[in-house]
C-alpha positions in Angstrom: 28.3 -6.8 3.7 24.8 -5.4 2.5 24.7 -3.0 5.1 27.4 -1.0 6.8 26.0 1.4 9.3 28.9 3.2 9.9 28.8 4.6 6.2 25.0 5.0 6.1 23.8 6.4 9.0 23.6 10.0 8.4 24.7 9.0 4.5 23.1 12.1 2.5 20.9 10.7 -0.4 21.8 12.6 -4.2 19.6 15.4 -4.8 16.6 15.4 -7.2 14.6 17.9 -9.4 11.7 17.1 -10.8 8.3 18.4 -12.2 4.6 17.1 -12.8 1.9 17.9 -14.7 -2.0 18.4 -14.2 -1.6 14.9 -16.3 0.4 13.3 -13.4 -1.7 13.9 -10.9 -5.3 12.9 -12.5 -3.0 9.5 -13.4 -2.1 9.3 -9.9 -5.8 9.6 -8.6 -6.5 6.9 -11.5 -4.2 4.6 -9.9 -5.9 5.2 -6.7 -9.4 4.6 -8.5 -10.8 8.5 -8.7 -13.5 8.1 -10.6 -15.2 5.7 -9.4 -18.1 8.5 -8.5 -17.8 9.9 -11.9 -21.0 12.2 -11.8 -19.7 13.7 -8.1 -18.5 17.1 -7.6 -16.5 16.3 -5.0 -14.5 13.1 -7.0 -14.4 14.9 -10.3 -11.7 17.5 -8.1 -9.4 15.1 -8.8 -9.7 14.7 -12.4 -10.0 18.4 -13.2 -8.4 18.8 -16.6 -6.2 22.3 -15.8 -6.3 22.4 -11.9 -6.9 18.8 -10.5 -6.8 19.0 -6.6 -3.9 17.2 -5.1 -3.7 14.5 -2.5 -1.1 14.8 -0.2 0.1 11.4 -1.1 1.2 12.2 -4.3 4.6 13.1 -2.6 5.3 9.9 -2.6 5.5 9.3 -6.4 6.2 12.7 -7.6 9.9 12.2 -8.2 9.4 8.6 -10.0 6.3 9.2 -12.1 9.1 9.1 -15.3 11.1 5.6 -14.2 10.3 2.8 -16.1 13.3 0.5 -14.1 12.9 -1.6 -10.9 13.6 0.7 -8.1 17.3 -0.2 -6.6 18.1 -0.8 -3.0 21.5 1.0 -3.1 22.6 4.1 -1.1 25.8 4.7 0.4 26.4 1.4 3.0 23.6 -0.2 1.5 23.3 -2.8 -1.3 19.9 -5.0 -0.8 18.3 -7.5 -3.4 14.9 -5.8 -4.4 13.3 -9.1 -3.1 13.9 -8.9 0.4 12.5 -5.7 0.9 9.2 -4.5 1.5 8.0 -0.9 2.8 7.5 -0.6 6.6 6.4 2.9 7.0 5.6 6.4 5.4 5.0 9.7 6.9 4.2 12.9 4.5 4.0 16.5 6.3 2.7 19.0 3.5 3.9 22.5 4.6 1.2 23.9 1.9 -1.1 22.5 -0.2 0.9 20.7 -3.0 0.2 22.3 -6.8 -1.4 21.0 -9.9 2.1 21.6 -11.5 5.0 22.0 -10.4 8.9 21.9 -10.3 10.8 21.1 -6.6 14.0 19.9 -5.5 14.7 16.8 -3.0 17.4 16.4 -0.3 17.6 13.7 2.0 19.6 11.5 4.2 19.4 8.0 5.6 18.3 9.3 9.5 18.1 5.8 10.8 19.4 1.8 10.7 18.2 -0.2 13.3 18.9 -4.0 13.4 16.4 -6.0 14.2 18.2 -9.6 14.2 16.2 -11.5 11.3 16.0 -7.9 9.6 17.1 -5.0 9.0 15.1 -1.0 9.2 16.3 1.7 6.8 15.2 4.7 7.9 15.0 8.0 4.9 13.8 11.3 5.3 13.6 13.8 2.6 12.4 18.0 2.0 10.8 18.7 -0.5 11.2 22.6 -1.7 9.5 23.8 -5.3 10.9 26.7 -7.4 10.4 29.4 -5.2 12.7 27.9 -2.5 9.7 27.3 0.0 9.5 23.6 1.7 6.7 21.9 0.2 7.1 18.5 2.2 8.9 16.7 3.9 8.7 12.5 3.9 9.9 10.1 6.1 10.0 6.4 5.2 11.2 2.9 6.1 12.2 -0.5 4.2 12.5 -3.6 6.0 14.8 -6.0 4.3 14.5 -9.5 5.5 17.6 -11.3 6.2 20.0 -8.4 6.8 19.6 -7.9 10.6 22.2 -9.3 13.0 25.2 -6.7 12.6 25.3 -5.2 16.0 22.9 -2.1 15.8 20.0 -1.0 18.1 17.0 -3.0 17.8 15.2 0.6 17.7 11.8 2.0 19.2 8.5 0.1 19.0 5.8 2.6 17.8 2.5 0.8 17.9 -0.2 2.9 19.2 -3.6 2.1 20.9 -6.8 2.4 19.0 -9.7 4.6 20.8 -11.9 2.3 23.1 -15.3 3.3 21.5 -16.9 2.4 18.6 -15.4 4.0 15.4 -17.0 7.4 13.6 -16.7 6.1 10.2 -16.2 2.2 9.2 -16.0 2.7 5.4 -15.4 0.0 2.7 -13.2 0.5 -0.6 -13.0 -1.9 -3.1 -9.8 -2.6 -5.5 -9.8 -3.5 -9.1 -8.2 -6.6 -10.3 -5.8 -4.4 -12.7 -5.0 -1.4 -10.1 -1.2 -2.4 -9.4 -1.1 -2.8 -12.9 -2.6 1.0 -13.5 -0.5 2.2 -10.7 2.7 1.1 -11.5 2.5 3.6 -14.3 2.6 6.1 -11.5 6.9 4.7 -11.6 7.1 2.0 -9.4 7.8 -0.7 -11.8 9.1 -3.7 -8.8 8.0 -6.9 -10.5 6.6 -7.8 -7.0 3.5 -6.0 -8.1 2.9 -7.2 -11.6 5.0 -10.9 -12.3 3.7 -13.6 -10.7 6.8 -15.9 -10.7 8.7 -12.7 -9.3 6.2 -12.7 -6.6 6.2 -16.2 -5.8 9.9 -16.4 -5.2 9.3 -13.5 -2.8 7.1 -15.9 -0.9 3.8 -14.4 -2.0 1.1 -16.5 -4.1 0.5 -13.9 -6.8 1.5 -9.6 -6.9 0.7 -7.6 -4.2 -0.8 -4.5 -4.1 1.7 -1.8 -4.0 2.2 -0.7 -0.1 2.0 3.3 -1.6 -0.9 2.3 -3.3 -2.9 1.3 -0.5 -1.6 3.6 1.5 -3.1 6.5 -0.8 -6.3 4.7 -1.1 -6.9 4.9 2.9 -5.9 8.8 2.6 -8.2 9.1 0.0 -11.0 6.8 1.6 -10.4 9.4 5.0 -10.4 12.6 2.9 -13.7 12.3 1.0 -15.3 10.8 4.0 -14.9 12.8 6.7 -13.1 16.2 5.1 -15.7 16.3 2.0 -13.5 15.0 -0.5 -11.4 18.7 0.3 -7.6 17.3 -0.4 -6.0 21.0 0.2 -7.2 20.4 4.3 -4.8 17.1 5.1 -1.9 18.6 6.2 -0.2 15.0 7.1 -0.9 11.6 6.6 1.3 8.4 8.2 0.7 4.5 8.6 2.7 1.6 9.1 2.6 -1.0 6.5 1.1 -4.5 8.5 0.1 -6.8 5.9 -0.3 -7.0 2.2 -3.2 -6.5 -0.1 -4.3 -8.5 -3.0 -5.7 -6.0 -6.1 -9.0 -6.6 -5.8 -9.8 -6.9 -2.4 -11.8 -4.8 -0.2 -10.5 -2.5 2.2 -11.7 -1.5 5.4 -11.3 1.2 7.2 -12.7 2.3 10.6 -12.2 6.0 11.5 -12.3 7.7 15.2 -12.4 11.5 14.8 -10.6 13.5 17.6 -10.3 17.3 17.0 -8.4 18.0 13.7 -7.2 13.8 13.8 -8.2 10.9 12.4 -6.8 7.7 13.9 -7.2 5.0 10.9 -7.3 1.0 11.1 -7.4 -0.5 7.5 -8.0 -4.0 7.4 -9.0 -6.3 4.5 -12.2 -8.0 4.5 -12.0 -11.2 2.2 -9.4 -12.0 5.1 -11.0 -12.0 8.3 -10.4 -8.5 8.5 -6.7 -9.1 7.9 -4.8 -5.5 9.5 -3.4 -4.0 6.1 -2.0 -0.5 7.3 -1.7 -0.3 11.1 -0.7 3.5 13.1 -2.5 5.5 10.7 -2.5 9.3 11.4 -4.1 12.0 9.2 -3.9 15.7 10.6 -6.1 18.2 8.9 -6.6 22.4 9.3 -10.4 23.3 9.9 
């Protein structure tokens, strides 16, 4: 059986240390296309040379920048075929504003299974501490895996929220390049989904998608320079659900209502009827 709840819920996931470099993060911010205002101020933070600013959404590829291998579905209880799984959430709380370098340690467990019939939800979450002991983040993420529901678990909570009934603060566009999965898979998430075509199509999609991460730090980016002046060290969370799949080199949109220090976030993509892309988006920021 792919899944056996009884040995992964609560399963503790093997502990990690890593490091980055000023490098890392400037080719992260590539991947997300900094840059692409290459005589700003504001944009060039993220390319500095010796202290690049950091989006909080580098956590989430921190620990795989070095992998050149598919990523592997197996934890204790849990051996999935890469194919049937695609990401269904991610939530980074930064505890401090992450550095330009760095070493840090991971622990984790598997905090959640819940069956949905046709599916199954995997449920991780994972501190983050660097060298000097002190939490850096802590992540909290989901997989859905298609075709590995139906073995007797809770169906689990429902956590769509409402967006504001007013017109949005911000409705911002941000284009794609054809080659950005290509560029950020070098970030270490080498799943064929995002770069082989026939891989993709057996997965049921017409060509590679858009890595979920990817997009995901492209709205937190798209947020940050609009409405926080492009000041990364201020976000001090970011979450979304993933609710569709983007194409590299479409367009996203993103409508943003400002309340207090939130942003509630709708990312759609426009070459598709405004096609929802990244649904439940929270960023949280300090003044």
């Amino acid at each position: 059986m792919p899944i056996d709840p009884k040995v992964a819920l609560g399963a503790a996931l093997p502990a990690q240390e890593f490091a980055w470099t000023a490098s890392d993060v400037q080719l992260y911010h590539l991947g997300l296309g900094a840059g692409a205002r290459w005589t700003d101020p504001g944009e060039l933070r993220y390319l500095d040379d010796r202290a690049p600013q950091v989006l909080p959404t580098f956590a989430t590829v921190a620990a795989t920048l070095r992998e050149t291998e598919p990523p592997k579905v197996s934890f204790p209880g849990v051996e999935i075929d890469l194919a049937k799984v695609v990401h269904g959430s991610q939530e980074i709380v930064v505890h401090r504003p992450i550095p330009a370098a760095g070493k840090a340690t991971s622990t984790g467990r598997i905090s959640e299974i819940w069956d949905k019939g046709s599916a199954a939800v995997i449920v991780q979450e994972t501190t983050v501490s660097g060298s000097d002991g002190d939490p850096l983040w802590t992540a909290r993420s989901s997989i859905f895996a298609k075709g590995e529901g139906g073995f007797g678990g809770e169906r689990g909570p429902s956590n769509k929220s409402e967006l504001p009934d007013r017109a949005p603060d911000f409705d911002v566009l941000t284009p794609t390049l054809p080659q950005q999965a290509l560029l950020y898979r070098l970030c270490g998430d080498r799943n064929p989904l995002h770069s082989d075509p026939a891989f993709a199509r057996a997965a049921g999609f017409p060509n590679p998608i858009l890595h979920g991460l990817c997009t995901y730090g492209l709205v937190c980016k798209t947020a940050t320079d609009t409405v926080l002046n492009s000041e990364a060290g201020r976000v001090t969370g970011f979450r979304g659900r993933f609710a569709g799949v983007l194409y590299p080199g479409e367009t996203i949109r993103s409508r943003i209502w400002l309340e207090g220090n939130e942003l509630t976030i709708a990312a759609t993509v426009v070459e598709r009827e405004n096609a929802p892309v990244l649904g439940d988006v929270k960023l949280t920021f300090s003044s």
